[in-house]
C-alpha positions in Angstrom: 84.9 107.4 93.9 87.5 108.5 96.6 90.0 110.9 96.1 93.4 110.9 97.5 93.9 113.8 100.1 95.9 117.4 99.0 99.4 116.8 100.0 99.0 113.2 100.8 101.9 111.1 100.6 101.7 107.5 98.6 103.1 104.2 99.1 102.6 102.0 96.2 103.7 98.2 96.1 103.6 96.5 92.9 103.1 92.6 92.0 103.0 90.6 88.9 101.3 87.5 89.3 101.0 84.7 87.5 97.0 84.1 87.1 94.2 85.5 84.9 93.1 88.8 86.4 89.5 87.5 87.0 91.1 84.5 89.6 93.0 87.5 91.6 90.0 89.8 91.7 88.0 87.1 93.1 90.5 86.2 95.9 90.4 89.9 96.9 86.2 89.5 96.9 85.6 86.1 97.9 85.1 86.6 101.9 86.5 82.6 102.3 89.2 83.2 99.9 90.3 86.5 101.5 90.1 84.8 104.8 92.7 82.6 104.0 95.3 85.0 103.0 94.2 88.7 103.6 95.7 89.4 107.0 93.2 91.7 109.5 95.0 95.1 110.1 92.1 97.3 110.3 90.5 97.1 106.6 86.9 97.0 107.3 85.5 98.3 104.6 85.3 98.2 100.9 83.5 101.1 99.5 84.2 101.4 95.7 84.6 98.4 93.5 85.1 98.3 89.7 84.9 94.5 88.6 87.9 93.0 87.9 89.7 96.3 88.1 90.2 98.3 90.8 89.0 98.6 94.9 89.1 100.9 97.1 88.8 100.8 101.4 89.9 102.7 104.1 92.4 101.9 106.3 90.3 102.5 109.6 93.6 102.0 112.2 95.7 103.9 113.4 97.3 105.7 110.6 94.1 106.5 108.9 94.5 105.8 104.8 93.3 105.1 101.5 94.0 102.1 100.4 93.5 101.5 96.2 93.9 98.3 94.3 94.2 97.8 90.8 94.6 94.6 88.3 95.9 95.0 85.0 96.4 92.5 82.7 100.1 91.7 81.7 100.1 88.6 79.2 98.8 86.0 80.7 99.8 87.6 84.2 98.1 90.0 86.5 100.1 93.5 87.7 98.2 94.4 91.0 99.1 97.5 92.5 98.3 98.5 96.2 98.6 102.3 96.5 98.6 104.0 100.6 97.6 107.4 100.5 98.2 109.2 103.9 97.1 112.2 104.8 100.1 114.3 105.6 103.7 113.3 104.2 104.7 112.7 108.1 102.3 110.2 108.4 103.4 108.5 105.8 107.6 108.5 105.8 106.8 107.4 109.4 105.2 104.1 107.9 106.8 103.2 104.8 109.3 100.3 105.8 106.6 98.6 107.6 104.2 99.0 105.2 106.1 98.0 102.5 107.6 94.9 104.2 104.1 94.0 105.0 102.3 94.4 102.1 105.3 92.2 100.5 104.4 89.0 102.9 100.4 89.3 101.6 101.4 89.3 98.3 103.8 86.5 98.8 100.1 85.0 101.1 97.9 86.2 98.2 100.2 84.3 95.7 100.4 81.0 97.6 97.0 80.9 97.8 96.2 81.7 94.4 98.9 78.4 93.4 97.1 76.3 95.5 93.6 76.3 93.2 92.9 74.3 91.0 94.1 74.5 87.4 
């Protein structure tokens, strides 16, 4: 399992969404599904996956990071959390807005997507 850098900074977004956790894990693991709302910004590659839990990938653009995903149950809901780890504070301060505001608008993709299955 990865380990967040010494001294890294975070940026952590939170959303709760309303599907069973097994229905948002598989949008974030289905290549078709995660085609249709994941946008391309330089995550290549997933390298640690817990079912129905948590993922891990780098960030292989420019900033570098670790990205970390988990999926929690909440009721009948799902609380995914995206966590940014930089690897210097600098790094990070210098992308939080944008990061932020983008990780926002693929939630608000993620969620669309996972409304327009069927029930």
């Amino acid at each position: 399992m990865a380990k967040s850098h010494p001294g890294a900074c975070e940026i952590r977004t939170v959303r709760l969404l309303k599907h069973k956790r097994a229905t948002v894990f598989a949008a974030w693991q289905d290549k078709k599904a995660l085609d249709q709302w994941w946008p391309d910004h330089g995550f290549k590659r997933i390298f640690h996956v817990k079912e129905n839990e948590r993922i891990e990938f780098d960030h292989n653009d420019v900033p570098k990071f670790l990205a970390i995903v988990t999926f929690v149950d909440e009721f009948q809901n799902t609380k995914v959390t995206l966590r940014m780890m930089f690897k210097t504070p600098k790094e990070c301060e210098a992308e939080k807005v944008t990061r932020v505001a983008e990780t926002e608008a693929t939630f608000d993709r993620l969620d669309a997507f996972l409304k327009s299955l069927p029930a």
